[in-house]
C-alpha positions as CSV (number, residue, x, y, z in Angstrom):
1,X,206.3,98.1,75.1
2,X,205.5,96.3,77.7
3,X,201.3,97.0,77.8
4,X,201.6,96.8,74.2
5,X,202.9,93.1,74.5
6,X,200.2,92.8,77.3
7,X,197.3,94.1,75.6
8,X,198.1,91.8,72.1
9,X,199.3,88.7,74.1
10,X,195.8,88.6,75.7
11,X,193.7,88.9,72.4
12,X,195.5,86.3,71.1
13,X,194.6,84.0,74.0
14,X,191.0,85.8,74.9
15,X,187.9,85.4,72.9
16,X,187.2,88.7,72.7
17,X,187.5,91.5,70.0
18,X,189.2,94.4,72.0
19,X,191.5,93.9,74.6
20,X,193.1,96.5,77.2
21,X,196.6,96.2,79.4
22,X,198.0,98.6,81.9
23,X,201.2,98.7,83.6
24,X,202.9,101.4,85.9
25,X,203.4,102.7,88.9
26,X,200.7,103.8,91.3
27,X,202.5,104.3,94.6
28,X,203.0,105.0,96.9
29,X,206.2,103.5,96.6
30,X,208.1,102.0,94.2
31,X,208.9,105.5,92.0
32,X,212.5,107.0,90.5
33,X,213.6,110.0,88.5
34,X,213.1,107.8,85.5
35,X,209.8,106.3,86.5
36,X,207.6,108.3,89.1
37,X,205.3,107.3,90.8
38,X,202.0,108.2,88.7
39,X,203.2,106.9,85.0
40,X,201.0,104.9,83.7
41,X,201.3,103.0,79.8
42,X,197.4,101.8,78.7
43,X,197.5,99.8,75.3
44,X,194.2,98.6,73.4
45,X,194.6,95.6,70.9
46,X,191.8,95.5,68.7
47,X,191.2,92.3,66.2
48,X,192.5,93.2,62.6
49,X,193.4,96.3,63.8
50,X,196.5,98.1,65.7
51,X,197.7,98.0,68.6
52,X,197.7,101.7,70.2
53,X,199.1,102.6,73.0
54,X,199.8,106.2,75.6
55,X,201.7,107.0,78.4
56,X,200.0,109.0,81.0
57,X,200.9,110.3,83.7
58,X,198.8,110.6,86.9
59,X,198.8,112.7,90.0
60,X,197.0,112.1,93.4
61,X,197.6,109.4,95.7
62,X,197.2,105.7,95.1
63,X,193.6,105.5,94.5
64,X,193.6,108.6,92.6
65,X,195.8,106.8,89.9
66,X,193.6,104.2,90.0
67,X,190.7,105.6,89.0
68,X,192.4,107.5,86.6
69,X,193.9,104.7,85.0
70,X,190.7,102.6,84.8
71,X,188.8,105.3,83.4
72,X,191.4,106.5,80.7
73,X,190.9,102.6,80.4
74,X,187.6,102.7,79.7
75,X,187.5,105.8,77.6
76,X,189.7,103.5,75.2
77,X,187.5,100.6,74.9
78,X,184.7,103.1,74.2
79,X,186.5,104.6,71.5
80,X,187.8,101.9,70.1
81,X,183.7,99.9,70.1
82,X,182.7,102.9,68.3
């Protein structure tokens, strides 16, 4: 819900067509049962379109679910240009 929210609040205030949020948890602290350390939600918000979002979740250290996340991120906006 909440990179959902993200991603649409930002279109409405962006001047841009597509818009992408992500929110999560890339440790190395900061995880639970519930929430470990590697979820991560990505949401696109397209102009007269949906809103789509996916949870994901990452393994690796820190800066392995960073670059995950960015370039599941990426994959989206290409998808969603196309």
């Amino acid at each position: 819900q909440v990179a959902r929210e993200m991603a649409a609040g930002a279109l409405r205030h962006a001047h841009a067509d597509v818009t992408v949020a992500v929110t999560g948890i890339a440790g190395p602290g900061g995880g639970s049962q519930e929430k470990p350390i590697g979820l991560v939600f990505l949401a696109i918000a397209r102009k007269g379109g949906e809103t789509r979002c996916e949870r994901k979740l990452f393994s690796g250290d820190r800066a392995a679910i960073r670059r995950a996340t960015v370039a599941r991120a990426l994959e989206m906006l290409a998808e969603a240009v196309r």
